[in-house]
NUZAKE-150337 format. One line per field, with one value per atom (N, C-alpha, C): residue number from 0; chain; z, x, y. Coordinates in steps of 0.02 Angstrom, whole numbers. Each point is the difference from the previous one (the first is absolute). Example, Ala and Ser with C-alpha at 12.3 -4.5 7.8 and 13.67 -1.06 7.14 Angstrom:
num	(0; 0; 0; 1; 1; 1)
cadena	(A; A; A; A; A; A)
Z	(390; 0; 0; -36; 3; 37)
X	(660; -45; 45; -18; 42; -39)
Y	(-284; 59; 60; 53; 59; 55)
END
This chain:
num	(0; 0; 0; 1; 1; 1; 2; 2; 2; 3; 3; 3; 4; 4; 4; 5; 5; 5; 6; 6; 6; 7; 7; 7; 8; 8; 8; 9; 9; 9; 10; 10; 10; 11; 11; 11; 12; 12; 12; 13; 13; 13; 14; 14; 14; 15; 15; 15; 16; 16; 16; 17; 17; 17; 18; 18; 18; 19; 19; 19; 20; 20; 20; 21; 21; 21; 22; 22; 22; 23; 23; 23; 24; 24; 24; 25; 25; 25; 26; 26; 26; 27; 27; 27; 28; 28; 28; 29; 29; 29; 30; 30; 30; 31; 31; 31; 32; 32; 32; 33; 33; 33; 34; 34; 34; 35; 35; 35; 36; 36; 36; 37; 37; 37; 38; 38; 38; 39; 39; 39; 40; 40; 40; 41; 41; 41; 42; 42; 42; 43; 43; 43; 44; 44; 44; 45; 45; 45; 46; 46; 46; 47; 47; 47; 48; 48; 48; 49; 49; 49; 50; 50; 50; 51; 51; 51; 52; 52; 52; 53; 53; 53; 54; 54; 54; 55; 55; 55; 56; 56; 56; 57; 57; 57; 58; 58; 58; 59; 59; 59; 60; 60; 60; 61; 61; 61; 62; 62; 62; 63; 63; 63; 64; 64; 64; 65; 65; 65; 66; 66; 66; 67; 67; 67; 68; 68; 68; 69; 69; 69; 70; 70; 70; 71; 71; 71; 72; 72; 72; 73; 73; 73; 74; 74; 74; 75; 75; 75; 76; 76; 76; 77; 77; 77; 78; 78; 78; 79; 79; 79; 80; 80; 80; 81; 81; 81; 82; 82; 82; 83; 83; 83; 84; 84; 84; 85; 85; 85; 86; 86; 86; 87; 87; 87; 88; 88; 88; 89; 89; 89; 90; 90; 90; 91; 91; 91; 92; 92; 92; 93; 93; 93; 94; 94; 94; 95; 95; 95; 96; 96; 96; 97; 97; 97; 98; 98; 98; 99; 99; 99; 100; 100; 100; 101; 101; 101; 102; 102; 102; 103; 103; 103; 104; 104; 104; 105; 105; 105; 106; 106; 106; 107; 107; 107; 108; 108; 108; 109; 109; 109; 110; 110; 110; 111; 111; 111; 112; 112; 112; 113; 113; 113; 114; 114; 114; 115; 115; 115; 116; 116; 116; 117; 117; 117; 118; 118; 118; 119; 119; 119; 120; 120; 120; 121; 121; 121; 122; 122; 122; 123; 123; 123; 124; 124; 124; 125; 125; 125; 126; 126; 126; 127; 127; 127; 128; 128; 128; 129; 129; 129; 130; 130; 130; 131; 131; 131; 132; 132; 132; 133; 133; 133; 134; 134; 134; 135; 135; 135; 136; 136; 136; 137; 137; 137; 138; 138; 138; 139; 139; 139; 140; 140; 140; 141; 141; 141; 142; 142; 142; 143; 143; 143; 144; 144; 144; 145; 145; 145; 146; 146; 146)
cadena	(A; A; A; A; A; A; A; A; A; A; A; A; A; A; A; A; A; A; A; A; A; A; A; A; A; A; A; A; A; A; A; A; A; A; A; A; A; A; A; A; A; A; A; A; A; A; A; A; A; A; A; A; A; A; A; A; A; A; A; A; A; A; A; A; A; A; A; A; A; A; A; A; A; A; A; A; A; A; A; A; A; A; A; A; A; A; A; A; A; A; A; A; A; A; A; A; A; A; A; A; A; A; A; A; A; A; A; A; A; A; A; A; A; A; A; A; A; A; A; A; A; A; A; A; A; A; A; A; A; A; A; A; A; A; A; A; A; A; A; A; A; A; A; A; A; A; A; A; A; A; A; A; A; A; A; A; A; A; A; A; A; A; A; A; A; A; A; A; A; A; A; A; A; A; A; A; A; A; A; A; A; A; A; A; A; A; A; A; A; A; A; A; A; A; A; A; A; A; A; A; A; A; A; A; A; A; A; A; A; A; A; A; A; A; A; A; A; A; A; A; A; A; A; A; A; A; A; A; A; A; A; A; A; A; A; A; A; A; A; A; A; A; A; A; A; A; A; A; A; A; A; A; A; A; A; A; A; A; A; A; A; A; A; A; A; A; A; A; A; A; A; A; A; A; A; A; A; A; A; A; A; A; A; A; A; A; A; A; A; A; A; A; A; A; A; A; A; A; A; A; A; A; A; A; A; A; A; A; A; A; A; A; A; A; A; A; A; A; A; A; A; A; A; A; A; A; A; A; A; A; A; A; A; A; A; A; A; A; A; A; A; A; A; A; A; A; A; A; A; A; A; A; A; A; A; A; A; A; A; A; A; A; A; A; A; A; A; A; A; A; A; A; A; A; A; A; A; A; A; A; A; A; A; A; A; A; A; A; A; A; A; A; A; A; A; A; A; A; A; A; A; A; A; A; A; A; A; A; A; A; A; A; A; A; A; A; A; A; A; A; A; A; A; A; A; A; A; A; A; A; A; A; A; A; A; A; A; A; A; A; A)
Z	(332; -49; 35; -7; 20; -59; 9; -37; 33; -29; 29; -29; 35; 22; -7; -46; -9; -14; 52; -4; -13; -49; -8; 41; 46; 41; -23; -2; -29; 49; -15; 53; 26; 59; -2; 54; -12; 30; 63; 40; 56; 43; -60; 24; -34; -44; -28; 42; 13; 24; -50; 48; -51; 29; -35; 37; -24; 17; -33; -20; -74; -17; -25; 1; -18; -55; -51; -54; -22; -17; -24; -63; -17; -71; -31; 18; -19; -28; -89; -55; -26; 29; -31; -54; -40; -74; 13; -29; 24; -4; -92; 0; 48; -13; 24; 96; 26; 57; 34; -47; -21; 7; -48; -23; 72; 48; 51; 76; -19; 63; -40; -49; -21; 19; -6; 25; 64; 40; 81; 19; -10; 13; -29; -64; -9; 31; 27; 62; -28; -84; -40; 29; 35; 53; 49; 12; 51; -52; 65; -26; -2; 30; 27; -15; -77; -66; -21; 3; -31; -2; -106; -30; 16; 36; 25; 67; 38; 80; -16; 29; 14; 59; -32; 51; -4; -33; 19; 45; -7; 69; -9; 53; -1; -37; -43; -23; 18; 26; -12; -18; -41; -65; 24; 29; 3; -41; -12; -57; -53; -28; -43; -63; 29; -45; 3; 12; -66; -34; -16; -43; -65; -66; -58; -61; -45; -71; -37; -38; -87; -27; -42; -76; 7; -48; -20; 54; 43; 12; 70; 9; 31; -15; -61; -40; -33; -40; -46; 34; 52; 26; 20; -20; 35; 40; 56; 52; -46; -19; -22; 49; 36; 36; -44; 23; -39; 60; -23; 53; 2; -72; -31; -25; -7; -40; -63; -33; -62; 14; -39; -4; 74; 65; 40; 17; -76; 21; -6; 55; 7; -5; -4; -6; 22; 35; 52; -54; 8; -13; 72; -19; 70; 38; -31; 30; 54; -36; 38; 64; -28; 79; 36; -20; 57; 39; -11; 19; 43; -10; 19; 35; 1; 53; -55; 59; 2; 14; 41; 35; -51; -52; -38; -45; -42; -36; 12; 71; 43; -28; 49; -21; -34; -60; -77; -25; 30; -16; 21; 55; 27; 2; -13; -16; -43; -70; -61; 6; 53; 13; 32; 6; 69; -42; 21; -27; 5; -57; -16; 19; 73; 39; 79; 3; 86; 22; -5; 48; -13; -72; -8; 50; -9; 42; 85; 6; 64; 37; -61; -16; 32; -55; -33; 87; 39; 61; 42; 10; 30; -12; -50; -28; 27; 27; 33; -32; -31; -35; 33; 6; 14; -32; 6; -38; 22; 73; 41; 28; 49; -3; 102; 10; 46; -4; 45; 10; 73; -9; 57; 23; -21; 10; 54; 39; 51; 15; 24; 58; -27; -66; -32; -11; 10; 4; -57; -57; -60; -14; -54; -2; -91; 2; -42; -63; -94; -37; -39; -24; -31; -77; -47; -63; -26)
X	(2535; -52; -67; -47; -49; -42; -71; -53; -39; -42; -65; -54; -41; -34; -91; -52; -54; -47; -36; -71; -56; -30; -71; -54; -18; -50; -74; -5; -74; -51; -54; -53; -15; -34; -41; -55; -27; -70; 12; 26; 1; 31; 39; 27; -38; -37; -60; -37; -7; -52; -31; -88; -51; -35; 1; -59; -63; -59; -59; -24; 1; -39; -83; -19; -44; -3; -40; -12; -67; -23; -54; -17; -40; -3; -67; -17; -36; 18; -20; 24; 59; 16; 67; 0; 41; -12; 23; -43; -1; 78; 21; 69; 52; -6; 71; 0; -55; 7; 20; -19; -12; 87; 17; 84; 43; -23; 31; -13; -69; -20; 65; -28; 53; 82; 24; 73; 5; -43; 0; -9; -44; -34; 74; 41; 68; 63; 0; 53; 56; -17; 63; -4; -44; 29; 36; 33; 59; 47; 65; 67; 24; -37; -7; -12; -31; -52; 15; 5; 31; -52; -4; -48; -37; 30; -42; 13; -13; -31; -69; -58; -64; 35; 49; 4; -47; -60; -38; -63; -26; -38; -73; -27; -83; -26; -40; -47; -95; -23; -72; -6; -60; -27; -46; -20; -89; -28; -47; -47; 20; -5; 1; -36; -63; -44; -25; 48; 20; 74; 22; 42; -19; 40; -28; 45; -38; 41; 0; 72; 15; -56; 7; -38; -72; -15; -63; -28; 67; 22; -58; -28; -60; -75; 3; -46; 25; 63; 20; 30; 42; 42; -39; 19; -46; 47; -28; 38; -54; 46; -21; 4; -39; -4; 8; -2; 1; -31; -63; 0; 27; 18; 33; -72; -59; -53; -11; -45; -2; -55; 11; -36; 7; 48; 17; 45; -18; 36; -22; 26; -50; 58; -33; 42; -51; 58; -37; 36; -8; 23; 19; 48; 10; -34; -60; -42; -53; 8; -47; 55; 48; 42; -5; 16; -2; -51; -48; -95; -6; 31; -10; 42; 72; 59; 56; -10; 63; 56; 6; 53; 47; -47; 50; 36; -8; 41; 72; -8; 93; 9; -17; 35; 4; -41; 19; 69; -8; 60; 62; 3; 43; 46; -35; -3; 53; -8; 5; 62; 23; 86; 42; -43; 64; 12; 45; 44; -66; 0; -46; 48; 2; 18; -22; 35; -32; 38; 40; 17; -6; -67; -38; -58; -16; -70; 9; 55; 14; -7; 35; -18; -46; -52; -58; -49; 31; -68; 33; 47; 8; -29; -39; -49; -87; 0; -64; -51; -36; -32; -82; -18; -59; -45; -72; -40; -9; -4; -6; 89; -34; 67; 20; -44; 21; 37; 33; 44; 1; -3; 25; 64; 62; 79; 27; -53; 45; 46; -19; 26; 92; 15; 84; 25; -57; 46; 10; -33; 36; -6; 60; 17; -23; -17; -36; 69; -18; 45; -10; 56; -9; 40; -54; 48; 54)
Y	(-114; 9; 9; 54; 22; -7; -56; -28; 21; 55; -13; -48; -27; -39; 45; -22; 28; -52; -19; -71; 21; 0; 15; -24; 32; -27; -25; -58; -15; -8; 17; -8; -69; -8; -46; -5; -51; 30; 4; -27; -2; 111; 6; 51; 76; -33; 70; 24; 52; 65; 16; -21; 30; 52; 62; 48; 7; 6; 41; 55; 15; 60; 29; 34; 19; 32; 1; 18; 24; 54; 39; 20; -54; -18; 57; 57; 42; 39; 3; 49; -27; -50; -44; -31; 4; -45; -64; -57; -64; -26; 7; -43; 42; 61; 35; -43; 3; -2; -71; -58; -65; -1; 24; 3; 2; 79; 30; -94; -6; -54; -57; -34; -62; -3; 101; 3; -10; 14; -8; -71; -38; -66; -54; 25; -36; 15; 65; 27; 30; 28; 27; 75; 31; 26; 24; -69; -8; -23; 21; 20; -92; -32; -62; -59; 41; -36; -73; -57; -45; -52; -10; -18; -83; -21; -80; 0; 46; 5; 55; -26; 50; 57; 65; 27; 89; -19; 53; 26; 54; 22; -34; 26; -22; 79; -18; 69; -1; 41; 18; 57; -37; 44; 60; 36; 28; 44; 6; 29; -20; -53; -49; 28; 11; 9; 71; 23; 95; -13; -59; 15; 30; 16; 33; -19; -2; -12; 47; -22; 89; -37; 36; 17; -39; -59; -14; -69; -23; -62; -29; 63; -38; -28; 15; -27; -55; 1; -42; -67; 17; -46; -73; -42; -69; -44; -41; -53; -50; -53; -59; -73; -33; -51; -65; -50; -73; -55; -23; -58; -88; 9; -66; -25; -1; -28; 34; -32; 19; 61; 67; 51; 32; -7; 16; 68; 35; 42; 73; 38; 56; 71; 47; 71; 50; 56; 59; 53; 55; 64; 13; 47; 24; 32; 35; 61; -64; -36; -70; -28; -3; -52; 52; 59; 44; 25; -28; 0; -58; -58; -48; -26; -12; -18; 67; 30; 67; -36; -38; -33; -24; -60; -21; 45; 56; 34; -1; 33; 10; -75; -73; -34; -33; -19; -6; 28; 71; 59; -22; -8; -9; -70; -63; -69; -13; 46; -6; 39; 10; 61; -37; -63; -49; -44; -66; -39; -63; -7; -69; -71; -24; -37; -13; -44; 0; 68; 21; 60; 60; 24; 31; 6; -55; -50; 24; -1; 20; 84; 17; 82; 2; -10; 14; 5; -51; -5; 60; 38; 51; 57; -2; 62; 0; 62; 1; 32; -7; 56; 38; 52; 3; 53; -24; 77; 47; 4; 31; 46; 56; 41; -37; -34; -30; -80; -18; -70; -18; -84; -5; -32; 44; -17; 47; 51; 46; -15; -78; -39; 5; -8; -6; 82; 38; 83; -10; 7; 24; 57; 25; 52; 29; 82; 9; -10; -33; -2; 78; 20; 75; -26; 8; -4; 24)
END
């Protein structure tokens, strides 16, 4: 009698490969791209994927601040803060965050695509974001991401 025999290989951290990409967030629409970073940063990606090991890549962001929104949503859209005091609470439009920290948009964006847990949380610090079209990650060779 001939059984074959088929083990699902699960990841683990010890045996994950992470690479670095680059990402060029100029003329990019915030969620779609938000969506593309969150699939990378969780590693569904890889053939390798398995949902409670962090087995995804490092991402940086650059030009942060030429991303772009559809329709009315840069006027209308608001980021709402909370400081926990009374009357502590404040709201931007987007045409404003993006005047003021470009940076946060991506990861607001991107935040809000990962797993609300510690191994979201974990994600979450492999993401580099910048306003500028320069970085300083030479040093890991990352490689450009193509949608």
């Amino acid at each position: 009698m001939n059984t074959l025999s088929y083990k699902t290989q699960s990841a683990k951290n010890e045996t994950v490969e992470r690479k670095w990409y680059v990402i060029d967030a100029e003329g990019e629409t915030v969620g779609r791209m938000a969506a593309k970073i969150a699939h990378v940063l969780r590693g569904k990606h890889k053939p390798s994927f398995t949902p409670h090991v962090d087995c995804g890549d490092f991402v940086i962001v650059v030009n942060a601040d030429k991303v772009r929104f559809t329709g009315t949503k840069m006027k209308n859209k608001e980021y709402q803060t909370y400081s926990g005091y009374p009357g502590g609470q404040k709201i931007k439009t987007a045409q404003e965050m993006l005047d003021k920290h470009p940076i946060r948009i991506t990861e607001i964006a991107v935040r809000g695509m990962l797993p609300k847990n510690r191994l979201g949380r974990q994600m979450f610090k492999k993401l580099f974001v910048y306003a500028e079209a320069e970085h300083p990650h030479e040093a890991q060779k990352p490689e450009p991401f193509n949608f």
